[in-house]
C-alpha positions as CSV (number, residue, x, y, z in Angstrom):
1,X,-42.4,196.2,-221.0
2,X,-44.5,193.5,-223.0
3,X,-47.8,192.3,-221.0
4,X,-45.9,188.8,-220.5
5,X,-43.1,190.7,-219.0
6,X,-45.4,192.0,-216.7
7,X,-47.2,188.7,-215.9
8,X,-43.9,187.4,-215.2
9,X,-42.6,190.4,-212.4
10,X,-46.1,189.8,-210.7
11,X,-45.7,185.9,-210.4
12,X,-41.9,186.2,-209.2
13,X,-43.1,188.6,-206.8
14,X,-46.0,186.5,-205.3
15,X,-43.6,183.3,-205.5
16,X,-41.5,185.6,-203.1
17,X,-44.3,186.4,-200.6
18,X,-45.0,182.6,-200.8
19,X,-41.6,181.9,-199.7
20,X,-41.2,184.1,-197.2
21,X,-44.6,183.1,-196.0
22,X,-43.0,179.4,-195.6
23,X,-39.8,180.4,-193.5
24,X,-42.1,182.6,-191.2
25,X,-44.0,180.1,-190.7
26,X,-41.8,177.4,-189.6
27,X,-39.7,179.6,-187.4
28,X,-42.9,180.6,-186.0
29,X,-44.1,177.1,-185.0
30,X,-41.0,176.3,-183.8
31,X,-39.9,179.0,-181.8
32,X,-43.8,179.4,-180.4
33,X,-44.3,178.9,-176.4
34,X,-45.2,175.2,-175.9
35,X,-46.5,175.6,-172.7
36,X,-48.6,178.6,-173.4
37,X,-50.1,176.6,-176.9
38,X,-50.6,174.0,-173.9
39,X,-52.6,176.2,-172.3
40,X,-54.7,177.1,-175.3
41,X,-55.4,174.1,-176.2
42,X,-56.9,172.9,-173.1
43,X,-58.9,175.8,-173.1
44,X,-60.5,174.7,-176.4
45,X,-58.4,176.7,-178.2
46,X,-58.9,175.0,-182.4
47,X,-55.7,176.8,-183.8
48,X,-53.4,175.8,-180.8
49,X,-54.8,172.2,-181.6
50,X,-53.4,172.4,-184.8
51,X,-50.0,173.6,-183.8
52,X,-50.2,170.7,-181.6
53,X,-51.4,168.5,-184.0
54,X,-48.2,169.8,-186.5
55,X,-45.6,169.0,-184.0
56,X,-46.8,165.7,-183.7
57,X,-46.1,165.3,-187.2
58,X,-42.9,167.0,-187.1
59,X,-41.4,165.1,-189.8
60,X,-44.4,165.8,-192.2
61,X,-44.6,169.5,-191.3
62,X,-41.0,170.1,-191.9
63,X,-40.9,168.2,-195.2
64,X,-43.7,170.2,-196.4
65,X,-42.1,173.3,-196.0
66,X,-39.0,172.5,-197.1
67,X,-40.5,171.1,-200.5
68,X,-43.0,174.3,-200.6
69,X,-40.1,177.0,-200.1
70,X,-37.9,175.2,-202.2
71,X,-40.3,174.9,-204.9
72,X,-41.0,178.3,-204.9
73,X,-37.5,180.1,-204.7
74,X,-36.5,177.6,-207.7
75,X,-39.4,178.7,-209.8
76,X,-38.9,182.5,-209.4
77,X,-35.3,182.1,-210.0
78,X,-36.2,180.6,-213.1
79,X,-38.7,182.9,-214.0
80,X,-36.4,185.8,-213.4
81,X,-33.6,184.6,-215.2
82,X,-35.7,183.8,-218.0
83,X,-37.4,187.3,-217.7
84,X,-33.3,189.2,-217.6
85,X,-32.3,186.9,-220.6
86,X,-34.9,188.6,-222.5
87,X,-34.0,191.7,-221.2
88,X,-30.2,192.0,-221.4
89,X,-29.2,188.6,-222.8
90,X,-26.6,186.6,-222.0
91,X,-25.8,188.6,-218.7
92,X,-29.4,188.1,-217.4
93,X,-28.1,185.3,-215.7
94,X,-25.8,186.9,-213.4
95,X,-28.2,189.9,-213.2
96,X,-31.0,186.9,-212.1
97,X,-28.3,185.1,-209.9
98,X,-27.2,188.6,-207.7
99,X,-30.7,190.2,-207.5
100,X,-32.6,186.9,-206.7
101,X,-30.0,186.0,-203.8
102,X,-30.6,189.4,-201.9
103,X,-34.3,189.9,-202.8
104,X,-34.8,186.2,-201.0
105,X,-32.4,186.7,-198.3
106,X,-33.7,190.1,-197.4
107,X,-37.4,189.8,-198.0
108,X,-37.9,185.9,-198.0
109,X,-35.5,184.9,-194.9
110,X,-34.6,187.4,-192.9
111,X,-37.2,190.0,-192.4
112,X,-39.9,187.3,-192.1
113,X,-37.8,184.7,-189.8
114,X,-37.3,188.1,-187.7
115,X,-40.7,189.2,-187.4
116,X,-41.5,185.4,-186.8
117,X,-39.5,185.4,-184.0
118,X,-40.7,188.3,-182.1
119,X,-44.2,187.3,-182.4
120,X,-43.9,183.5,-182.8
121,X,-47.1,182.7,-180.8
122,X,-49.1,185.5,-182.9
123,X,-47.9,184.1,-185.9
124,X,-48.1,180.1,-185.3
125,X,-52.0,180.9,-184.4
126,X,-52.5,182.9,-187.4
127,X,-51.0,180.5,-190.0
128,X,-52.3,176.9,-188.3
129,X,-55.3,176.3,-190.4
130,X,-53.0,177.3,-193.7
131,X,-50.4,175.2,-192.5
132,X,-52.4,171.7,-191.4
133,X,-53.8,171.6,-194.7
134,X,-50.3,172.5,-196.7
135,X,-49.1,169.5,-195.3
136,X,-52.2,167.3,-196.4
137,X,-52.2,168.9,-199.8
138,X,-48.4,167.7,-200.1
139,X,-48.3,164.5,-197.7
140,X,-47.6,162.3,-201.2
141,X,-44.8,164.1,-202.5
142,X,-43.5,164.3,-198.5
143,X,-43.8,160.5,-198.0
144,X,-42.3,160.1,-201.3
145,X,-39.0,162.1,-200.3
146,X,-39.4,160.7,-196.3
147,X,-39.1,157.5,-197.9
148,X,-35.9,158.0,-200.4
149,X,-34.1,159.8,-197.0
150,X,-35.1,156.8,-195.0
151,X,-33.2,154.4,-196.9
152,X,-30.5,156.5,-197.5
153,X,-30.0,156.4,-193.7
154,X,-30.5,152.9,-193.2
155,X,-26.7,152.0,-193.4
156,X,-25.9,154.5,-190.9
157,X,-28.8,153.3,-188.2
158,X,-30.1,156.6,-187.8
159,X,-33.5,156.0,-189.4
160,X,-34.4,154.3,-186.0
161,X,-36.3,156.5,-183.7
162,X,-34.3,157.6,-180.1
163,X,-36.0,155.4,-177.6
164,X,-34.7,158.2,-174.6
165,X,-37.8,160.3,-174.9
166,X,-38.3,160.8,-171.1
167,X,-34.8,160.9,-170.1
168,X,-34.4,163.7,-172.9
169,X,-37.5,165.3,-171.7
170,X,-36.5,165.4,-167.8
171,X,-33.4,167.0,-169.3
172,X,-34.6,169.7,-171.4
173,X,-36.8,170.6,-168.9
174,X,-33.5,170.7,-166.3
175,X,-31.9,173.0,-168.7
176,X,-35.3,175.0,-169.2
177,X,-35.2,175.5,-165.5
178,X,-31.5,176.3,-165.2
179,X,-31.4,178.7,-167.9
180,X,-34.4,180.7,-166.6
181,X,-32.8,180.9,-163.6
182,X,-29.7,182.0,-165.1
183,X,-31.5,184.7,-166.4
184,X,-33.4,185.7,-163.4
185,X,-36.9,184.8,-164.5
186,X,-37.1,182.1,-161.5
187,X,-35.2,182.6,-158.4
188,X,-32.6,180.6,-156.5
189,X,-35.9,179.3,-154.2
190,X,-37.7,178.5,-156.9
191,X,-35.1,176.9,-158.9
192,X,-34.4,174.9,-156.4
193,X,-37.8,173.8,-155.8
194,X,-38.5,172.8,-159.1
195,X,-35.0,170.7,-159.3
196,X,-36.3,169.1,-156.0
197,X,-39.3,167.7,-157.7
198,X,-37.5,166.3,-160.4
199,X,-34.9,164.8,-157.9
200,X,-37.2,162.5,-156.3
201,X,-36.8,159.8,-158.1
202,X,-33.2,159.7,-157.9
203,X,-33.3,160.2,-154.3
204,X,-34.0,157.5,-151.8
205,X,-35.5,157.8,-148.3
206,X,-31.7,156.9,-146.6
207,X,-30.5,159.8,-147.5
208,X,-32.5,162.2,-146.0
209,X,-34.1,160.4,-142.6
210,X,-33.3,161.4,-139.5
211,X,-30.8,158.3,-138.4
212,X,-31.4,156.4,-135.7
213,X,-28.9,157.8,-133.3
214,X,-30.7,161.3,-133.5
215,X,-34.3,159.3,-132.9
216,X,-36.2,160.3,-130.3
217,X,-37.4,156.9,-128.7
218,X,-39.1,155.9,-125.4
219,X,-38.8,152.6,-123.9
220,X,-42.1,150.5,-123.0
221,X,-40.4,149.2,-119.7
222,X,-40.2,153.0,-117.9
223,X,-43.9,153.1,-117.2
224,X,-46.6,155.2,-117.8
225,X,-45.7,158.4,-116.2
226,X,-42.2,158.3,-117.3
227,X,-43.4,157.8,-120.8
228,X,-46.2,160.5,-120.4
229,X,-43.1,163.0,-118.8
230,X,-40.5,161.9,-121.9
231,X,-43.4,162.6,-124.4
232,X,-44.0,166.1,-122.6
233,X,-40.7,167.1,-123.0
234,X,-39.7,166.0,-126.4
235,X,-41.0,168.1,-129.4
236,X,-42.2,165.9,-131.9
237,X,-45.9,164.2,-131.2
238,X,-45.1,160.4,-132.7
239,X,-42.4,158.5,-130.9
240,X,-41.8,154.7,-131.5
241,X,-41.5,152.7,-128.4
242,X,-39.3,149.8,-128.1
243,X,-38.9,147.1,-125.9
244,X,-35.9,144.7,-124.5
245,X,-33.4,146.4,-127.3
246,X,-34.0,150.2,-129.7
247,X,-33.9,147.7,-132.5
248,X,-36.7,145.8,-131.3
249,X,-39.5,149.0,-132.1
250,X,-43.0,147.4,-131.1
251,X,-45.4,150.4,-131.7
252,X,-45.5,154.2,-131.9
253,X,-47.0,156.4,-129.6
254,X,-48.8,159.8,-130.5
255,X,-49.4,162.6,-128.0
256,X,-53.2,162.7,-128.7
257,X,-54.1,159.4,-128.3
258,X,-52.3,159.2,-124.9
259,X,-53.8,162.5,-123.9
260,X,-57.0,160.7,-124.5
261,X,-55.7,157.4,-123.2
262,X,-55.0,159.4,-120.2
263,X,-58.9,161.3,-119.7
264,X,-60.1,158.1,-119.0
265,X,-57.7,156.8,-116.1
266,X,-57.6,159.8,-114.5
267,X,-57.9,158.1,-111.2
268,X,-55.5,155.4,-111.8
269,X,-53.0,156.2,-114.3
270,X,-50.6,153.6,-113.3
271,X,-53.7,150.8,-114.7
272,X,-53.4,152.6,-118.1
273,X,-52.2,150.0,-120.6
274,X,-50.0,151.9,-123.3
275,X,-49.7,148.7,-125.3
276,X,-53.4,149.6,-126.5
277,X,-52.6,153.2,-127.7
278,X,-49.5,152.3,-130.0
279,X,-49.8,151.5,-133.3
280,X,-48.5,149.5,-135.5
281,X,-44.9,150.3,-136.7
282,X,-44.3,150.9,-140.6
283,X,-41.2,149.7,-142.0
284,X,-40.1,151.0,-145.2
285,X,-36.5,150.2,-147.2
286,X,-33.6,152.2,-147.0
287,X,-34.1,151.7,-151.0
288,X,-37.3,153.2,-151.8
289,X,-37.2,156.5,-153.9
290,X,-38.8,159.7,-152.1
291,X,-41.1,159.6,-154.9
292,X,-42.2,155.9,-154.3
293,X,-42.7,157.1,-150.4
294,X,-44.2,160.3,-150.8
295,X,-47.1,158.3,-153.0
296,X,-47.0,155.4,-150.0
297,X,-47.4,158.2,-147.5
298,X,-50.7,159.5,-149.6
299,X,-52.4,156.4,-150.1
300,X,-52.0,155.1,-146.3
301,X,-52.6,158.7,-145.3
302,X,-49.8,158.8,-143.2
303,X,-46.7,160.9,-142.9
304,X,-43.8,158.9,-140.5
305,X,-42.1,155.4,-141.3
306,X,-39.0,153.8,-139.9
307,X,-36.7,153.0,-142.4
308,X,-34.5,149.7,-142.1
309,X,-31.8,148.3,-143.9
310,X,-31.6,144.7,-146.0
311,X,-31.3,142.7,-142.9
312,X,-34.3,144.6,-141.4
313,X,-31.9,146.4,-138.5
314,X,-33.3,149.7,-137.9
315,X,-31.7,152.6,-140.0
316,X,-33.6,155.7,-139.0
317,X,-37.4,157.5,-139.4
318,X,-38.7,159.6,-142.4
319,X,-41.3,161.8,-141.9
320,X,-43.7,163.2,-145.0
321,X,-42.3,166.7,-143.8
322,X,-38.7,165.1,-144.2
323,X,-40.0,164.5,-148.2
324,X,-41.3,168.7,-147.9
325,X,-38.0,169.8,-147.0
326,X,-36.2,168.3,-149.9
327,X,-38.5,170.4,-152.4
328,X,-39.0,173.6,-150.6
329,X,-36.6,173.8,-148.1
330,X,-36.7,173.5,-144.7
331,X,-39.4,174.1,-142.5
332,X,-38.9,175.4,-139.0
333,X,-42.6,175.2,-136.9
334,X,-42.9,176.6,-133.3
335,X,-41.5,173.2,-131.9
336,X,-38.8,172.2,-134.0
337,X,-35.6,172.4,-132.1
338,X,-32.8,174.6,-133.7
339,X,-29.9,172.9,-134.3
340,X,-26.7,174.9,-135.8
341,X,-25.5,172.8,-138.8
342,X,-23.6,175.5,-140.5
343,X,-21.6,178.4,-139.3
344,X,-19.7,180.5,-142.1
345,X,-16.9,182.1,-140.8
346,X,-14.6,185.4,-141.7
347,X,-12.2,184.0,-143.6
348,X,-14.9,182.1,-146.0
349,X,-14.6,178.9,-144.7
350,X,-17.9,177.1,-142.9
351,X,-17.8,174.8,-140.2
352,X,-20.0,172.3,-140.5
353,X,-21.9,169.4,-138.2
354,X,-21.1,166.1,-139.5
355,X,-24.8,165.1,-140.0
356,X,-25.6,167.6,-142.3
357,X,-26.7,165.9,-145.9
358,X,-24.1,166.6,-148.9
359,X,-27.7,167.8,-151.0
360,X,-28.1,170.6,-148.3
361,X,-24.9,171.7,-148.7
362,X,-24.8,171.8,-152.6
363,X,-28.3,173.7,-152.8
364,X,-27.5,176.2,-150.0
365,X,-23.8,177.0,-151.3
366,X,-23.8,176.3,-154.9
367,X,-21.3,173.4,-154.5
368,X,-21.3,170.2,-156.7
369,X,-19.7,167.5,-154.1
370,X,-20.9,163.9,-155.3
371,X,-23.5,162.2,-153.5
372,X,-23.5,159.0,-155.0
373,X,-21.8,156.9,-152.3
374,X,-21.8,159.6,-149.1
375,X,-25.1,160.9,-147.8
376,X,-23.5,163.6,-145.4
377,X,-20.4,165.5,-144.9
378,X,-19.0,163.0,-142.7
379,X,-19.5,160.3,-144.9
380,X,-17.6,161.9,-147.8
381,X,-14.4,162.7,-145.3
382,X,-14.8,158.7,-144.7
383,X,-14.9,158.3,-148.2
384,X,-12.1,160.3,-148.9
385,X,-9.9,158.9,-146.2
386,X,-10.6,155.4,-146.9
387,X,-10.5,154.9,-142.7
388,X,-11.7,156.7,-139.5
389,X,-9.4,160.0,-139.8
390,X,-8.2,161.8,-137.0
391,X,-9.4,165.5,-136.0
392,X,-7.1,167.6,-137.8
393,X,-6.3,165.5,-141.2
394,X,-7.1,167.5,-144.2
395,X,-8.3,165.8,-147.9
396,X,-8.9,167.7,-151.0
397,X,-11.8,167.3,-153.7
398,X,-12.2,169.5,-156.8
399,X,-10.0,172.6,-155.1
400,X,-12.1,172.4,-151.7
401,X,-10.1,171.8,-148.5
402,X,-11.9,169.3,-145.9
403,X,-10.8,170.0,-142.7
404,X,-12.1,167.4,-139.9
405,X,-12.3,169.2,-136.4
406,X,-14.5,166.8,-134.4
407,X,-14.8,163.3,-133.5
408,X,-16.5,161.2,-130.9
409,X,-15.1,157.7,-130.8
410,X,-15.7,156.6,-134.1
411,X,-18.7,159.0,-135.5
412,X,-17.2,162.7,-137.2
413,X,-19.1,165.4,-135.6
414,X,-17.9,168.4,-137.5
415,X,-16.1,169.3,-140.7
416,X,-14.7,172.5,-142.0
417,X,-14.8,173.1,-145.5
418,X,-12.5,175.6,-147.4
419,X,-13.8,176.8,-151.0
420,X,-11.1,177.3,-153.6
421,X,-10.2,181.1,-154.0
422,X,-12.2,181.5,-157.0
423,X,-15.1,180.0,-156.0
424,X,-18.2,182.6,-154.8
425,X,-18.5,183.7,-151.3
426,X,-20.1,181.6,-149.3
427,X,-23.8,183.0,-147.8
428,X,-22.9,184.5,-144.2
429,X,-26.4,182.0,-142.6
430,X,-26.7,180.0,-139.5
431,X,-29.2,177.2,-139.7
């Protein structure tokens, strides 16, 4: 073999190293942990800043490496078909052709795209400084072909830019949370949690406050010690007090400034005016996102509203613990009073309290009923039946069986829901 020869073997070989050097190093980058390159970079971390720095020129990066592997693999296959030709003449071209193919696919593909893979944030560090300046060294030739594609896609209106970036973003990070769950890095709590947060926009306070007809509220009329015994026995320390009609709510009342109302008229509590404890009543819209009210409930450093409806008649209260509940679940405290919602019986059916919010009953039992137009298990037997149904009448919905089995007057107390045969067994609980 001729010194040429030689020279030649070497330079195919190194193109090859360069090559697979390029498809490492993109699969690297790409497949690299965003949040943990995140992480290192706030920590000051150079290299992570210039993986960061390379997906924000995606377009650039990519081009680059495309135009750099490509580059490469052409010029060794010439080189080794010109190298065979000498060699065995005329059949050094299929000799150049098979050998080439396998030696890139094997050496310049897959063994580096695989090793890539299994140590992509190893790798992605490692190669950052080569890659940043790569892409400088062949940003002319990149903007040259970024410029031929984007006219060749004008016609077809996909050379504008997706305008969706924050939808998309809540969505891949739904599906990031879903498929982790799925496989069992985060739990069903957690999950759950997670989705709750990025639920609170879509969520408004009417759906989850406590509606008026469950409202624990005093009226101003019954006096001071009748209003001092209803706020002994009630469990919750802010009631709003109302006056000539519920819907007419002129303060609310909380247990400690009464208690300290109350040290100074000792003698005489019948002189106590309670006018002077209340304070002033916050209305909020039956409208306004949990988001929107947990941020109202920071800033005025507060954590209980009333909610009313367009005309301003009293819907119900929302409590900052009511916004809690909806991310982590509910919370039970020494005074909260137990109230059975759910009870799943033998046969898998549950029996359920008509109050109880559709959203409760999809993230305890995995079910998907809509929630778009019905807030609660009642209201989606209304929906369904188009009219007040009587205990007893059944309605169907995606293979579920909804059974109603209480009603007082015109308000459904209780529902019983029967999951399709092949849907999964329904959590023995009582909440």
């Amino acid at each position: 073999m001729s010194t040429g020869q030689i020279i030649t073997v070497v330079a195919i070989g190194l193109l090859i190293v360069l090559s697979g050097f390029f498809s490492g190093s993109e699969t690297a980058v790409t497949a690299a942990s965003r949040a943990r390159l995140h992480h290192l970079e706030k920590q000051g971390n150079r290299r992570a800043r210039m993986i960061s720095e390379l997906m924000r020129q995606r377009e650039r990066f990519i081009g680059a490496i495309l135009l750099g592997n490509n580059a490469v693999n052409i010029l060794a296959t010439a080189l080794a078909t010109s190298l065979l030709i000498s060699v065995a003449g005329d059949a050094g071209v299929f000799y150049a052709t098979i050998g080439l193919t396998l030696i890139i696919l094997i050496f310049a593909e897959v063994l580096p795209k695989t090793y890539a893979i299994r140590n992509a944030d190893r790798v992605a560090l490692a190669v950052a400084p080569l890659l940043l300046g790569l892409v400088w060294l062949l940003l002319p030739a990149v903007m040259a072909v970024r410029g031929v594609v984007y006219v060749a896609l004008m016609p077809f209106g996909a050379h504008k830019a997706n305008g969706n970036t924050e939808e998309e973003g809540e969505e891949e990070l739904r599906g990031a949370i879903s498929l982790q769950a799925e496989e069992g890095v985060v739990v069903k709590h957690e999950h759950d949690m997670l989705h709750g947060i990025l639920d609170l926009d879509d969520v408004a306070v009417g759906e989850i406050m406590t509606h008026r007809n469950n409202m624990a509220m005093i009226d101003i009329g019954d006096g001071v010690r009748s209003i001092l015994d209803q706020m002994i026995e009630s469990p919750y320390t802010r009631i709003p007090l109302w006056r000539s009609e519920p819907d007419n709510i002129i303060g609310i009342v909380h247990s400690k400034d009464l208690l300290r109302a109350i040290q100074g008229h000792r003698e005489n509590l019948d002189s106590l005016d309670i006018e002077q404890v209340l304070s002033p009543p916050w209305f909020v819209p039956e409208t306004t996102s949990l988001r929107e009210q947990l941020n109202a409930f920071r800033e005025r450093r507060a954590h209980f509203a009333l909610v009313v409806d367009e005309y301003g008649s009293l819907m119900g209260l929302v409590t900052l613990e009511d916004i809690l509940e909806e991310i982590v679940g509910d919370i039970v405290d020494e005074h909260d009073i137990a109230l059975r919602n759910t009870l799943a019986r033998a046969d898998g059916s549950v029996l359920i309290a008509g109050e109880t919010t559709i959203r409760d009953l999809n993230r305890r039992f995995g079910w998907n009923f809509p929630d778009e137009e019905a807030a609660t298990i009642a209201g989606l037997a209304l929906q369904l039946a188009q009219q007040i149904p009587q205990v007893g009448e059944r309605f169907e919905l995606d293979g579920f069986i909804l059974d109603v089995r209480g009603r007082q007057k015109n308000r459904i107390t209780s529902v019983r829901v029967i999951p399709p045969p092949d849907a999964e067994k329904t959590p023995e609980e009582d909440t």
